[in-house]
C-alpha positions in Angstrom: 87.8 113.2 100.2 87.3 111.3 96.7 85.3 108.5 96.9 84.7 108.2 93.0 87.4 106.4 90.8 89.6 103.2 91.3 90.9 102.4 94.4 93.4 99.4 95.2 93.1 97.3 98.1 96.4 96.2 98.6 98.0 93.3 100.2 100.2 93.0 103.2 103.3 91.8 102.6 104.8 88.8 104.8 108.5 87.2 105.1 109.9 83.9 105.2 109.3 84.0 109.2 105.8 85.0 108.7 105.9 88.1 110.2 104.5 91.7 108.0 107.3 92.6 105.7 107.8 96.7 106.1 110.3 96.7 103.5 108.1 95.2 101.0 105.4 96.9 101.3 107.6 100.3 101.4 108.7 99.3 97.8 105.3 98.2 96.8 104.2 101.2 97.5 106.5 103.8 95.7 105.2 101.7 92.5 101.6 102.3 93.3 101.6 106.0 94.3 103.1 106.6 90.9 99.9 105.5 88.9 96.8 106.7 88.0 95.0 105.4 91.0 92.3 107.4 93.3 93.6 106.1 96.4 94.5 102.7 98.3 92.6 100.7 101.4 94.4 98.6 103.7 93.8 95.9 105.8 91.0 94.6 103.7 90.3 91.1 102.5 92.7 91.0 99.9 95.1 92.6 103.0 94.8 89.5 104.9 93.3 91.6 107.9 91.5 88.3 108.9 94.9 86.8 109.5 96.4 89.6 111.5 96.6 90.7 115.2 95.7 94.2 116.6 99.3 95.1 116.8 100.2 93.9 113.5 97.3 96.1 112.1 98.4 99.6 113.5 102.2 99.5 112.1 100.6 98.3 108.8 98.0 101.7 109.0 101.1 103.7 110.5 103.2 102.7 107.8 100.9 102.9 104.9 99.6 106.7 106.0 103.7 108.2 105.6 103.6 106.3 102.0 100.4 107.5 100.8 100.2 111.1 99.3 98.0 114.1 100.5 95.2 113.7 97.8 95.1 110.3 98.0 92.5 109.0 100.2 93.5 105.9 102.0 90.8 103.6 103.6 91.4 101.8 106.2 89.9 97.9 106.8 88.3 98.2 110.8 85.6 95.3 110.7 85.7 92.9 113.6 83.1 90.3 114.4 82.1 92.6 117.4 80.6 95.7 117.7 82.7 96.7 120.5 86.2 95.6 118.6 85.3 97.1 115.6 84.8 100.8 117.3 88.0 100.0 119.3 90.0 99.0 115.5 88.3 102.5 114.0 89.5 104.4 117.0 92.9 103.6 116.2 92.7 103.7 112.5 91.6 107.0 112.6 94.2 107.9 115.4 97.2 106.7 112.8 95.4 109.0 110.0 92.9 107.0 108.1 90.8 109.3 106.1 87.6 106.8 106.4 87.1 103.1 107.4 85.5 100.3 105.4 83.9 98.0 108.0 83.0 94.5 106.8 79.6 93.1 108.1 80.2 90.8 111.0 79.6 86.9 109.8 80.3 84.4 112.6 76.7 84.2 114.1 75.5 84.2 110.4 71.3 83.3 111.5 71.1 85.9 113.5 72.8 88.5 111.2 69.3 90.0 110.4 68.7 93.9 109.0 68.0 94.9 112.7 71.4 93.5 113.8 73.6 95.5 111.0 71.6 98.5 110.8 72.4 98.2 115.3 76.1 97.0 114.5 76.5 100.0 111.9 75.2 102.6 113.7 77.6 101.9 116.7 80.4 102.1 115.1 79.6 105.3 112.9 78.0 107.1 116.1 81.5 106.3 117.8 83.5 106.7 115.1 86.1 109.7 114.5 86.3 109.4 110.7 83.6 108.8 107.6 82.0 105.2 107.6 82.6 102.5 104.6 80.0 99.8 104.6 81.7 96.8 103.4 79.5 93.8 101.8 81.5 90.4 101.1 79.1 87.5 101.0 81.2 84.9 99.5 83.8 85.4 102.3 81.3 86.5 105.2 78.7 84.1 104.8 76.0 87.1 104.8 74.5 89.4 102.4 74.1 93.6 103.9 70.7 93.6 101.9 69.5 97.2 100.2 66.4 97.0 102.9 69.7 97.2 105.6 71.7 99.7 103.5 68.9 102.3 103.3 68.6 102.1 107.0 72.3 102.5 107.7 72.4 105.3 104.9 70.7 107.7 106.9 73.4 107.5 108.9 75.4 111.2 108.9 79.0 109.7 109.4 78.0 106.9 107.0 79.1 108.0 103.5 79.4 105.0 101.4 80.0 101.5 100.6 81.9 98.3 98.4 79.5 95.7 97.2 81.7 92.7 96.2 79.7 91.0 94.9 78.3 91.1 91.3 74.5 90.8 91.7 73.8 93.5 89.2 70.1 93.8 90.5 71.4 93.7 94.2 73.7 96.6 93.0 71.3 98.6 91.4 69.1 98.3 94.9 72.0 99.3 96.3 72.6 102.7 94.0 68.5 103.8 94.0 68.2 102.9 97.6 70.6 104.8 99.2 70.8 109.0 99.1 72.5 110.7 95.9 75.7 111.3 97.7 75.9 107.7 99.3 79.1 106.5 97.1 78.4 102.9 95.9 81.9 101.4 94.7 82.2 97.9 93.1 84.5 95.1 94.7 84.5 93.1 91.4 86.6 93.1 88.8 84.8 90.6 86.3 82.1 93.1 86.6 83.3 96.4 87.0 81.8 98.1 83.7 78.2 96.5 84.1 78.2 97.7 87.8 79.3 101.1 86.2 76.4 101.1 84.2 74.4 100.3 87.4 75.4 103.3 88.7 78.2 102.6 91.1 81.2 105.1 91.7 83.7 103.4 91.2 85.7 100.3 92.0 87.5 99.1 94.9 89.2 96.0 92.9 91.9 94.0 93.1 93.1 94.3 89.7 93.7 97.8 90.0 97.2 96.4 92.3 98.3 94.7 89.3 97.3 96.6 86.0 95.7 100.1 87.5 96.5 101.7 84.0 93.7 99.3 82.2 91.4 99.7 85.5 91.2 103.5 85.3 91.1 104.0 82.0 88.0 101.6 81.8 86.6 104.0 84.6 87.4 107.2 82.2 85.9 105.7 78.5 82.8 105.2 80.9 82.4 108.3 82.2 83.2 109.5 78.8 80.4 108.0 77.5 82.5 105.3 75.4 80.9 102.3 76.1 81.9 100.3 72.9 85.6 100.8 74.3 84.3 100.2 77.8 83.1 97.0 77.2 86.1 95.8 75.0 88.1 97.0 77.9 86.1 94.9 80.4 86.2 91.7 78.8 89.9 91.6 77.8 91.1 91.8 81.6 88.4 89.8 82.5 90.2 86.4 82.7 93.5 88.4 84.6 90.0 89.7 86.9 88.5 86.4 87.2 91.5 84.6 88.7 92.4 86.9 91.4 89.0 87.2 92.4 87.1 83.9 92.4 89.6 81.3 91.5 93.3 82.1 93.8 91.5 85.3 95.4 94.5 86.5 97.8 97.3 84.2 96.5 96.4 85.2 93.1 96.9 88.7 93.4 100.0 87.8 95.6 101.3 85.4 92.5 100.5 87.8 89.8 102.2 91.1 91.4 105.4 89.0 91.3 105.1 88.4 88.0 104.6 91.9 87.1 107.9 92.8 89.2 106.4 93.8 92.7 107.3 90.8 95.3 104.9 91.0 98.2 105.6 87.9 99.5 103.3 84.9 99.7 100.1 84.2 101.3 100.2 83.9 105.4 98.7 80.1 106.5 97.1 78.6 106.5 96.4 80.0 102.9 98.6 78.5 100.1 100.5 80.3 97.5 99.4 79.3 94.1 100.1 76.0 92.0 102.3 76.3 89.2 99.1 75.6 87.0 97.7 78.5 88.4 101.1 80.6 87.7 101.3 79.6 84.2 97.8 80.9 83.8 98.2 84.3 85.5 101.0 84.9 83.4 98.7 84.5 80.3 96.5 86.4 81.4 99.2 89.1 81.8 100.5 89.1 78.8 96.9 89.0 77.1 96.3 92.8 79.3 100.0 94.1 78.5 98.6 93.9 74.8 95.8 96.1 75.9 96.3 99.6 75.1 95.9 102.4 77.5 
C-alpha cells in the first residue's frame, strides 16, 4: 500500500432532498481516477462524515471501493467520539474493502483528552482493527491537538502505520517526522503549507486542493522530490490563495463551490453548513483562473 504522494479527500455528494447523491459522486469519480493522484480517502472532514449516519457511511465506502482502481489506496474516515464506535465504524470499513482507516482524535470531552487517553483510545482501535491504522490530527475542527509526546506512543503501535497532521505548525510537524519510526508515514493536511511541510519531512499530502487542481498538487510533490525547490516554492505560493480558501476561509463549502466551477457538481454543503456567498464565488473563481495559468 502507498502511503507517499497526494491523496484527495473527497467530498460526499448530497441532493436537493438532502440525502447522499450516488450518482454524483459516481461521475465525480470517473474524473478523479483519471489523474495523477496516489489514492482518495472518504468520509473525512472535507467528506462531511461528521454530518452523516452509520448507514449513510457504508453505501458511501461500498460505493467508493467499486470506483476506485486496484493500485489506488483508498482510506477510509472511521473516527467516532467513542472508542467502542470507532472499532465498530473500522470493522465495517474494512469489511466493504478499505485498504486502511484514518481515525480522527476524539474531541467532545476536550479537558480530559490527555496523552494517556489517545495513546488508550488508539491502541483499541488498532489492536481491534482488521486493516492498517491512520492517526488523524485536526485541531481547528476537534478542539485538541494529538501531540508528538502521544504520537510516539501510539507509533509503536504494529497496525499503526501513519498519520495526517492538518495543521501547519511546522515545528509541531517536524516533532511529528523525528518522533515517530522511519517507516511511520507523516502526510500533510494543508494545502497553504504543503511544500514547507515537505521540507519538514512529511510524505506527502492528504489536501483538499488535490480534488480540484491534482495536476498542480502532484507535480509540486515531484519538483520536491526532485530536488527543485526554486520551482517548488513558486508552485506553492501560486495555488496558495485557491489553498487558502478551501481550507481556512469556506473549508467544506469551498471545495464544494470550487469543484462546480471547475465542471464537477457535488452538490452543496449538508446543514446546517451553508454553501458559499457569491463574494466567496467570485473569489474562488479568481483563484482558479490564477492556477489554470500555472503550468504543469
Amino acid at each position: 500500500m502507498d502511503l507517499t504522494g497526494v491523496f484527495a479527500p473527497v467530498p460526499t455528494p448530497f441532493d436537493d432532498q438532502d440525502q447522499v447523491d450516488t450518482r454524483r459522486l459516481r461521475a465525480a469519480f470517473a474524473r478523479w481516477v483519471n489523474g495523477p493522484l496516489t489514492g482518495f480517502v472518504v468520509l473525512g472532514s472535507n467528506g462531511e462524515a461528521a454530518l452523516m449516519d452509520e448507514d449513510e457511511s457504508d453505501r458511501v465506502i461500498a460505493l467508493t471501493r467499486e470506483a476506485v482502481p486496484s493500485g489506488r489506496t483508498f482510506l477510509v474516515g472511521t473516527g467516532r467520539e467513542s472508542t467502542q464506535g470507532a472499532i465498530k465504524a473500522t470493522k465495517r470499513a474494512a469489511a466493504l474493502g478499505a485498504d486502511a482507516v484514518l481515525v480522527r482524535t476524539p474531541g467532545f470531552f476536550k479537558s480530559q483528552m490527555t496523552n494517556d487517553a489517545f495513546v488508550r483510545h488508539y491502541t483499541a482501535v488498532a489492536d481491534a482493527s482488521p486493516v492498517p491504522v491512520l492517526l488523524y490530527n485536526f485541531t481547528a475542527v476537534t478542539g485538541v491537538n494529538l501531540l508528538p509526546a502521544a504520537v510516539s506512543r501510539i507509533a509503536t503501535h504494529p497496525n499503526v502505520i501513519g498519520m495526517k497532521e492538518s495543521g501547519g505548525d511546522l515545528a509541531q510537524i517536524t516533532d511529528l517526522v523525528t518522533g515517530t519510526p522511519q517507516d511511520f508515514r507523516v502526510l500533510s493536511g494543508s494545502g497553504s503549507t504543503f511544500y514547507p511541510s515537505l521540507c519538514a519531512g512529511v510524505d506527502g499530502g492528504i489536501l483538499a486542493l488535490a480534488n480540484v487542481i491534482p495536476d498542480a498538487c502532484v507535480r509540486l510533490y515531484e519538483l520536491f522530490k526532485k530536488g527543485k525547490h526554486d520551482e517548488a516554492r513558486d508552485l506553492q505560493q501560486q495555488i496558495l490563495p485557491l489553498a487558502k480558501l478551501l481550507g481556512s476561509v469556506y473549508g467544506v463549502a469551498g471545495l464544494k463551490a470550487a469543484l462546480k466551477l471547475a465542471g464537477c457538481d457535488v452538490g452543496v454543503p449538508r446543514p446546517p453548513l451553508a454553501p458559499v456567498p457569491e463574494s466567496g464565488v467570485a473569489a474562488l473563481k479568481e483563484a482558479l483562473a490564477a492556477c489554470e495559468k500555472v503550468a504543469v
